[in-house]
C-alpha positions in Angstrom: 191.8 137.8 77.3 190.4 140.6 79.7 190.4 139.9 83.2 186.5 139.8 84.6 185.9 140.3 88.1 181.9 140.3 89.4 181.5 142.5 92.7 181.2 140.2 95.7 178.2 142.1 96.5 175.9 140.8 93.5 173.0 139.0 93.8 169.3 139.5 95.9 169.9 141.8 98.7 168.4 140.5 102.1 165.3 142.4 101.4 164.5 141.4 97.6 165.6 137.8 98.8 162.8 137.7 101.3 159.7 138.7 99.0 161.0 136.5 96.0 161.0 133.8 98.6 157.5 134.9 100.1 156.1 134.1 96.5 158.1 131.0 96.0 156.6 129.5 99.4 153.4 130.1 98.7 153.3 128.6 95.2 155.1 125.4 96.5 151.6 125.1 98.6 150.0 125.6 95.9 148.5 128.9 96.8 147.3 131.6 94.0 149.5 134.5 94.3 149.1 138.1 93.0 151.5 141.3 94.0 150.8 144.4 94.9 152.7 146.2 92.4 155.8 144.2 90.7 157.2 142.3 93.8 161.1 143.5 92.6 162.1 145.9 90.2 163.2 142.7 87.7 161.3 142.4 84.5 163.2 138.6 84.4 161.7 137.7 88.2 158.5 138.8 87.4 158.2 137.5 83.5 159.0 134.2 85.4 156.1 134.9 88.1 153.6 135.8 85.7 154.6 132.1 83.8 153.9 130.3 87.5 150.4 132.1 87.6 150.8 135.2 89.4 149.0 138.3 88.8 150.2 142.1 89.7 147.4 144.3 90.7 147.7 148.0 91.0 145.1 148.3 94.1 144.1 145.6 97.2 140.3 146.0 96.2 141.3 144.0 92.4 142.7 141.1 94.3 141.0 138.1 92.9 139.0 135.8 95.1 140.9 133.1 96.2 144.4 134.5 95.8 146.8 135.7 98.6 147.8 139.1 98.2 151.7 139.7 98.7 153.1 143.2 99.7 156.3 143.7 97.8 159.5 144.6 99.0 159.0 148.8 98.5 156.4 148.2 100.8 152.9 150.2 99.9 151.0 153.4 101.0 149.0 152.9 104.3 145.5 153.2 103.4 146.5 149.8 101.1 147.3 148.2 104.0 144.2 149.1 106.2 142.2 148.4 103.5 143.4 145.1 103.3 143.2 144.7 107.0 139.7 146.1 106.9 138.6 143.6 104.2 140.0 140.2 105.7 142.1 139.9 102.6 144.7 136.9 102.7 148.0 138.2 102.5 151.7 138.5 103.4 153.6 141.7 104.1 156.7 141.3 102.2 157.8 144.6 102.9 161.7 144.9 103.5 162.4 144.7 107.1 164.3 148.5 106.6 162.1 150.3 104.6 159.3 148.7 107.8 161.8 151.1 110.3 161.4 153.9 107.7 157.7 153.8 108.1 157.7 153.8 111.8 160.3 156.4 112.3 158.1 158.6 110.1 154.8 158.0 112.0 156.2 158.6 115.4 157.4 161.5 114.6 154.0 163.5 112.7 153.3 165.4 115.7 153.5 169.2 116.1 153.6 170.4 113.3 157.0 168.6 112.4 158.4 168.4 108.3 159.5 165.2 106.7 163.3 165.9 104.9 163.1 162.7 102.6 166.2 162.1 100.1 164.9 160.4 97.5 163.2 159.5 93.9 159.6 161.5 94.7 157.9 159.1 92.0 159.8 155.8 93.5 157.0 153.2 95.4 159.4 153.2 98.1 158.8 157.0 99.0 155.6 157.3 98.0 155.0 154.4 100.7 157.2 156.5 103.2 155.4 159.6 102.6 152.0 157.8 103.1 152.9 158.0 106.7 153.3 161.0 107.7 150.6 163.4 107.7 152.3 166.7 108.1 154.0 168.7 105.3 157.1 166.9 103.6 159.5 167.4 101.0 161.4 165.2 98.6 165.0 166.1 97.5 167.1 164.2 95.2 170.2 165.9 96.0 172.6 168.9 97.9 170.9 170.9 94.9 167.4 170.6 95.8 167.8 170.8 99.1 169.7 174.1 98.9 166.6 175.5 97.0 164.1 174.6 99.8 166.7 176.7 102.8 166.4 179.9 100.4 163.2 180.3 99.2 162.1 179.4 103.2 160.3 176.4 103.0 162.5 174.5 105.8 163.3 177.0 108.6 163.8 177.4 112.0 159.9 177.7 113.0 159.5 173.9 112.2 161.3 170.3 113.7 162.6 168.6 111.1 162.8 165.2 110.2 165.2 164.0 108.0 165.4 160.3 106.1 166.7 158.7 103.0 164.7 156.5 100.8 167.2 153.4 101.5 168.9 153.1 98.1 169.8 156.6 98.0 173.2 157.1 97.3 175.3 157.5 100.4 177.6 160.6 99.3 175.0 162.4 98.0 173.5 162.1 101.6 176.7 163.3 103.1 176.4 166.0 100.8 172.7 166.9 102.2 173.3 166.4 106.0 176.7 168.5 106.1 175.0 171.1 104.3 171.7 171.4 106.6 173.2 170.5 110.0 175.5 173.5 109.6 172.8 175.6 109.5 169.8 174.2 111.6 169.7 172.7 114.8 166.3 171.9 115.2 166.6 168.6 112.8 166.9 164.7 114.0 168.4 162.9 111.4 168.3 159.0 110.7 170.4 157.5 108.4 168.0 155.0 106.6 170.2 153.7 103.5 170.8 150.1 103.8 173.7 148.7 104.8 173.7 146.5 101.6 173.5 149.9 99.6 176.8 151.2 101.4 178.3 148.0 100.4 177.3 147.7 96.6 177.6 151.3 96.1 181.3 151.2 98.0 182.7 148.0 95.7 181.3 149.9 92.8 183.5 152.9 93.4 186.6 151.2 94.1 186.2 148.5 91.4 185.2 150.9 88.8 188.1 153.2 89.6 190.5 149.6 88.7 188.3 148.6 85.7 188.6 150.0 81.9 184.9 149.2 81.4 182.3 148.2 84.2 178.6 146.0 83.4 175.9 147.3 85.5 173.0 144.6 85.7 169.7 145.8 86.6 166.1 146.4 85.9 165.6 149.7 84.3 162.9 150.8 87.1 165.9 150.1 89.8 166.3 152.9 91.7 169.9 151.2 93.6 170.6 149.9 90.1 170.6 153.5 88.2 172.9 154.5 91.5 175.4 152.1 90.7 175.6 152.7 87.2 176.0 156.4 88.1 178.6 156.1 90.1 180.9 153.9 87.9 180.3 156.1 84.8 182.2 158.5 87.0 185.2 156.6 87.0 185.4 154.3 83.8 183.3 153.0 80.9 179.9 152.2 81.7 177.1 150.0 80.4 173.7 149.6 81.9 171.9 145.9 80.8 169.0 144.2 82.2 170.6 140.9 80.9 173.3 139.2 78.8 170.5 139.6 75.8 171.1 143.5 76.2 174.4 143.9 75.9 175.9 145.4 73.0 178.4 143.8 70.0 181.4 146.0 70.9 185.1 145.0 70.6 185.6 143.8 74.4 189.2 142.6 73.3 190.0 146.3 73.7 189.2 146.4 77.4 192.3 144.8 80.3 189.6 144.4 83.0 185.9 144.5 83.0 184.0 144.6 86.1 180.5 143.5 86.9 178.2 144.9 89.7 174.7 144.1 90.0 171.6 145.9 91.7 169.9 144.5 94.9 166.7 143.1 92.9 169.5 141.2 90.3 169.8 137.3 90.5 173.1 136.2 90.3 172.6 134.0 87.5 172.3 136.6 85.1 175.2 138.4 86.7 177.1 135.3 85.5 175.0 134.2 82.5 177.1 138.0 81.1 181.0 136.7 82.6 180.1 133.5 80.5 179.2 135.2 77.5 182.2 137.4 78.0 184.0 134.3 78.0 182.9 132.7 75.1 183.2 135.9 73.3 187.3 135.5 73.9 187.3 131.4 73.4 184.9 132.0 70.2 
């Protein structure tokens, strides 16, 4: 039997942990709930939500009467939330407490005629939240790449201050890669490292137990940015599967494999994480 080991890191980061909770609370009052977008990126969480009652809306103005309106973790675009402010709506700002410091970082500093640097997934809620507040000109890179594009055809430069931030489940060498690269050649940027801690730490036992394992599970929604990271990283190293949950993971011959190692994404409940190391299990027991 292979030996399975699941990353002490698994499970609802701090942030994810918070806004499932938010919902939880105010269904145990028996409050009607609807999100703002899906709270997580978890198809299972939210499956489970929409069973209790809750509704996702796409805009503040479609919240039904009646219903508290929850912010989700990736936080939303600004006019969302004075719209909501404007029109008395009932809700709770579930917002991760470090995508919040993002928001404010990038609103103090809008002022003459600065650029926003963001490392990042343009398309992710997350950014497009970020990006929401700042008015002045800003620029999305996913990588040393991208960023090397925008120094020579002249869009960053030395006329403008730059601001530079990460959405926070960009991956952390990647980032190393973009700030060595730019504060060797400009001096006229401020740089704030905005990944999460909890990123560092997932992303870190990722590398060092994929580089151990002969095949590695990656658990996660498919819309997970930190989840996608993860599975990126120990692709580099190993074997690599990417599943949602045990019901996607494929018939292979696991007998093959000495170790297998399991990591999860931040928006992951554990008990799918272990739901897989039982099925693994039984798999070996018959």
């Amino acid at each position: 039997m292979s030996e399975i080991i699941i990353a002490k890191t698994s499970g609802f980061c701090f942030g994810v942990n918070r806004a499932v909770e938010t919902v939880n609370n105010l269904l145990s009052q028996g409050k009607k709930v609807c999100t703002l977008g899906e709270i997580i990126h978890n198809s299972y969480v939210i499956n489970d939500f929409e069973k209790k009652g809750v509704k996702v809306i796409n805009s503040p103005s479609e919240t039904p009467a009646g219903y508290t309106l929850v912010i989700r973790s990736h936080g939303c675009v600004k006019k969302d939330l004075e719209f909501i402010k404007k029109n008395n709506i009932d809700f709770v700002d579930a917002t991760c407490p470090f995508v919040k410091k993002i928001h404010k970082i990038v609103e103090v500093n809008k002022e003459n005629n600065q650029i926003l640097l963001a490392a990042g997934n343009a398309d992710h809620p997350e950014m497009i939240g970020i990006r929401s507040y700042f008015n002045n000109k800003s620029y999305v890179i996913s990588g040393k790449k991208d960023l090397q594009k925008l120094i020579n055809d002249g869009s960053i430069s030395h006329k403008n201050l730059i601001i530079m931030i990460s959405q926070t489940t960009f991956s952390k060498k990647e980032w190393e890669n973009c700030t060595n690269l730019i504060s060797n050649g400009f001096t006229n940027i401020t740089i704030h490292d905005t990944i999460c801690n909890t990123t560092n730490s997932r992303q870190e036992e990722a590398e060092k137990l994929s580089k151990t394992s002969d095949l590695m599970i990656v658990v996660g929604g498919e819309k997970s940015s930190n989840t996608r990271k993860l599975y990126e990283i120990c692709k580099k190293n190993t074997d690599a599967i990417l599943v949602e949950s045990v019901k996607n993971l494929p018939l292979i011959n696991y007998e093959k494999y000495t170790k297998i190692g399991i990591v999860a994404g931040a928006s992951t409940p554990i008990k799918l994480v272990e739901q897989i190391k039982i099925f693994l299990e039984g798999w070996y027991y018959g």
